[in-house]
C-alpha positions as CSV (number, residue, x, y, z in Angstrom):
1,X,24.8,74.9,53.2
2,X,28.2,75.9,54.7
3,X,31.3,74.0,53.8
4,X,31.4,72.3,57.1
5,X,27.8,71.0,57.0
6,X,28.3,69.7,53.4
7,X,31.4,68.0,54.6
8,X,29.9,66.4,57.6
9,X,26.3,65.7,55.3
10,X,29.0,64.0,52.6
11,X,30.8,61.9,55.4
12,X,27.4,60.9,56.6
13,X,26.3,59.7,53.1
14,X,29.9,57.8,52.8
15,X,29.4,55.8,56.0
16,X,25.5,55.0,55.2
17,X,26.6,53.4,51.8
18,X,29.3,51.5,54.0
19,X,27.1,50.4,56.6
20,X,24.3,49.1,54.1
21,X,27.1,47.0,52.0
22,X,28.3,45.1,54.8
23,X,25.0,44.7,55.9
24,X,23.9,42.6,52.7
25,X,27.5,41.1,52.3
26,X,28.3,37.6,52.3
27,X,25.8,34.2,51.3
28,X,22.3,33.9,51.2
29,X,20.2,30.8,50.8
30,X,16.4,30.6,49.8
31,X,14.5,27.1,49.4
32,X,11.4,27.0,46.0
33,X,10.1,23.8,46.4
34,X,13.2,21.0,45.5
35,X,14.8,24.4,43.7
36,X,17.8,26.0,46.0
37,X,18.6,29.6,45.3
38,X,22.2,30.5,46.7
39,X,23.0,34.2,46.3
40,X,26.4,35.5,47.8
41,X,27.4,39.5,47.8
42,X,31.3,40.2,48.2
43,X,33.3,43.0,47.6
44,X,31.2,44.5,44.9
45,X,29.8,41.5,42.8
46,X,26.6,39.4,43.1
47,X,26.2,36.0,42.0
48,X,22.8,34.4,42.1
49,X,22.9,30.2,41.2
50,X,19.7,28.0,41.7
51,X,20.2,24.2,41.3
52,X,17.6,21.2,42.0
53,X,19.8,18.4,44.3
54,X,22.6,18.0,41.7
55,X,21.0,19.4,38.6
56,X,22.2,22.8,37.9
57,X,19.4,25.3,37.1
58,X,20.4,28.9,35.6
59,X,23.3,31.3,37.1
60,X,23.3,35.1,36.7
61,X,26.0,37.7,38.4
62,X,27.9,40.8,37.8
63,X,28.6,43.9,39.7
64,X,26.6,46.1,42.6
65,X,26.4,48.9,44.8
66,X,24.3,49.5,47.6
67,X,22.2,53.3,48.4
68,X,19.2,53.8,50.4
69,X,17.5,50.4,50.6
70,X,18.2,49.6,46.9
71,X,20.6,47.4,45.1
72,X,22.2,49.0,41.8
73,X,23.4,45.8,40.0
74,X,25.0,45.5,36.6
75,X,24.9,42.2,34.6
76,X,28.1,40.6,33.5
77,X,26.4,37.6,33.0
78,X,23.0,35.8,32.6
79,X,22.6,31.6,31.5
80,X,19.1,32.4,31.0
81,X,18.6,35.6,29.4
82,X,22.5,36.3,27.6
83,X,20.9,39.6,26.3
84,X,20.0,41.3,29.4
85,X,24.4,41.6,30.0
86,X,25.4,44.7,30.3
87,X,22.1,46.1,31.9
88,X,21.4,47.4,35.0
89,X,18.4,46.9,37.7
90,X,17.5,48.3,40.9
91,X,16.4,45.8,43.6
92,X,14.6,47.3,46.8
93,X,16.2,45.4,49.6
94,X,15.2,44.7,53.3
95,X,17.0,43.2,56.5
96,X,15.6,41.9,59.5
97,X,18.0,39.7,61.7
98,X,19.1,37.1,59.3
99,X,16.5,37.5,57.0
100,X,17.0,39.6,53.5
101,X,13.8,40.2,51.3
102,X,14.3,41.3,47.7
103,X,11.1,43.3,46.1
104,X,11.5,41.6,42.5
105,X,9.4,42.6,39.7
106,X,7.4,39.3,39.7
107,X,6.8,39.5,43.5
108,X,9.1,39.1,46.9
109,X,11.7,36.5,47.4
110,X,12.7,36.0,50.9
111,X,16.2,34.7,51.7
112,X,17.9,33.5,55.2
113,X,21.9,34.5,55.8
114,X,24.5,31.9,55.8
115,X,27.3,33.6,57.1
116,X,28.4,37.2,56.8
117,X,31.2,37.3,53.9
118,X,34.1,37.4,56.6
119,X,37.1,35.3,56.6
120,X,40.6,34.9,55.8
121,X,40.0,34.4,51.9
122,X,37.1,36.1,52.0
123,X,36.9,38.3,48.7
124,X,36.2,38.2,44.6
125,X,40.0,36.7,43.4
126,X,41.0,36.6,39.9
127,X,44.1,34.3,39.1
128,X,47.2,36.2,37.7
129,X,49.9,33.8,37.9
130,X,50.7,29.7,37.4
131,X,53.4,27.6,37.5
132,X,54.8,26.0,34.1
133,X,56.4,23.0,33.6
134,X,59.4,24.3,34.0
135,X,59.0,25.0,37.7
136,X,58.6,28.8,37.3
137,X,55.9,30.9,38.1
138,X,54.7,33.4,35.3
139,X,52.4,36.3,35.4
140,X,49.1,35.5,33.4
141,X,47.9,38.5,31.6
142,X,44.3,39.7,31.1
143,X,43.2,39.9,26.9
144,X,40.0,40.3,25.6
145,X,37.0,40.7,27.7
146,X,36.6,36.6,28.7
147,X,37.0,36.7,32.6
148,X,37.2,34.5,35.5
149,X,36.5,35.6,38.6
150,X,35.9,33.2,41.9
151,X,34.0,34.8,44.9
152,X,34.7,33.7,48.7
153,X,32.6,34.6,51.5
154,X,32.7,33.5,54.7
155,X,31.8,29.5,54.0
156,X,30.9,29.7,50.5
157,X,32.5,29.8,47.1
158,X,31.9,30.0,43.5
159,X,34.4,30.5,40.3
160,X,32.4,31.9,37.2
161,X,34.1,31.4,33.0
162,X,32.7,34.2,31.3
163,X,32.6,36.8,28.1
164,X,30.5,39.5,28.9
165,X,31.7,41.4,25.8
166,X,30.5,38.0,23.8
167,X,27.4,37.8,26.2
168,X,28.9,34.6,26.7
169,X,29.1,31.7,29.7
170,X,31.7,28.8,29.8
171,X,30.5,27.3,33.2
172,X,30.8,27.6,37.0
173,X,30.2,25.7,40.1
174,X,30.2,26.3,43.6
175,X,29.5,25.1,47.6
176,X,30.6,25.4,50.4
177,X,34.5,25.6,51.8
178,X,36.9,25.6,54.9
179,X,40.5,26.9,55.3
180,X,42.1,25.8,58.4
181,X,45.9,25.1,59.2
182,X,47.1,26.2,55.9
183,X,44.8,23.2,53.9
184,X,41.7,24.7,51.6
185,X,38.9,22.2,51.1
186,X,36.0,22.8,48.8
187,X,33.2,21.1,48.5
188,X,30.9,20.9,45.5
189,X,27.4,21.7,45.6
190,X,26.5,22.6,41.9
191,X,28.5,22.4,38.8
192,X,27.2,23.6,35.5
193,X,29.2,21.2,33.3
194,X,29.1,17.8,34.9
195,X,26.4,17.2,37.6
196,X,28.7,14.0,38.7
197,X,31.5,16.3,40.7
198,X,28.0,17.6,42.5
199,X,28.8,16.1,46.3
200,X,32.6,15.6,45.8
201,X,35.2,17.4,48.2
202,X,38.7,18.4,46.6
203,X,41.6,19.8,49.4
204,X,44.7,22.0,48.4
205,X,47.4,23.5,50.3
206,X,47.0,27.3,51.0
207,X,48.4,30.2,52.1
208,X,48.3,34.2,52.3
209,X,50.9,35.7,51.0
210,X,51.6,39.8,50.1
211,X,48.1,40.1,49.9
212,X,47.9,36.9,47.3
213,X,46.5,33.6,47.5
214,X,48.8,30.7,46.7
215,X,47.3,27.6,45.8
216,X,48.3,24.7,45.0
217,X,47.8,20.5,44.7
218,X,46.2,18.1,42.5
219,X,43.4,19.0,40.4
220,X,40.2,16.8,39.5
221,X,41.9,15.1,37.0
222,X,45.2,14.7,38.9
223,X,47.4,17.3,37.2
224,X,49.5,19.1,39.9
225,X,48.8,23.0,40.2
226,X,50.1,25.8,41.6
227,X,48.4,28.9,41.3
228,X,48.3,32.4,42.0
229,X,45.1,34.3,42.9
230,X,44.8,37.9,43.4
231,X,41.8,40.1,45.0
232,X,39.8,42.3,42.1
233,X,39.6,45.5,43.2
């Protein structure tokens, strides 16, 4: 193979991988019986939540790449089986329209699109700064290996407290959101911690700034916040 053709074969290859990861990215609902399986795929990292109405089930996520009709996924976390983090899995994927089907050990799960993981604030953030007391906004810095990460797609959102280097899981919750005019509304569909903030709706004021989302407001217990998230890359 001459230079050229491995070149051309190589860019080929690149733009496949591209084309099949926006192709699965964004959220992805699937109804088992009274259990809801919500799975979103953004910038890299997979979350996968079932809950029953406003009980929360199990929660499992962590990172992925997309090649040739198979999903290469790496555990960062697992509520259900903690000792599976850090492994990896290859899921054989199909799309068809609005419908994704996911060739599982146990048998084929069959899941119907939501939106398509584009929007404004669309992307995996990570918060690296907060205002103090004091009125001054200072960097937060990463130590240890407990994250906490908070995927967007297009309507859809979910923040995740985890350890993966303790195999570890502090809680998470998620639903569905709008951002519109410079005001972020969520509102709560599961919550691991306290199935009573399950149906409530909590607005901030947002904005886009250098790449960074400021965020800021009242939080659920009425302490005022201001917050700075940046995308994980």
């Amino acid at each position: 193979m001459t230079m050229r053709a491995l070149l051309i074969f190589s860019l080929i290859f690149s733009l496949t991988k591209i084309v099949q990861a926006q192709e699965i990215t964004g959220a992805w609902e699937m109804n088992d019986g009274d259990a809801r399986h919500q799975l979103f795929f953004e910038d890299g990292f997979y979350f996968h939540t079932v809950h029953q109405g406003n009980e929360f089930i199990s929660s499992q996520g962590g990172t992925y790449e997309v090649s040739n009709g198979v999903i290469k996924g790496k555990s960062l976390y697992n509520t259900t089986d903690p000792a599976s983090i850090g492994s990896t899995m290859d899921v054989s994927y199909s799309i068809s329209g609005n419908a994704l089907s996911l060739r599982m050990p146990d048998g084929e799960a069959g899941f119907n699109r939501v939106d398509n993981g584009k929007a404004p604030l669309a992307g995996v953030w990570r918060i690296t700064g907060r205002m103090g007391e004091d009125g001054k906004v200072a960097d937060i810095h990463q130590t240890g290996t407990r994250q906490t990460y908070k995927v967007l797609t297009g309507t859809k959102f979910q923040w995740v407290a985890i350890d993966p280097g303790k195999k570890e899981f502090s809680g998470t919750g998620g639903g569905s959101y709008t951002f519109k005019d410079g005001k972020y509304t969520e509102n709560i569909e599961f919550f691991s911690k306290d199935n009573s903030r399950v149906g409530a709706s909590l607005s901030f004021d947002g904005k886009l700034e250098n790449g960074k989302w400021h965020h800021s407001g009242l939080s659920s217990k009425g302490a005022k916040i201001y917050e700075i998230w940046s995308k994980v890359k």
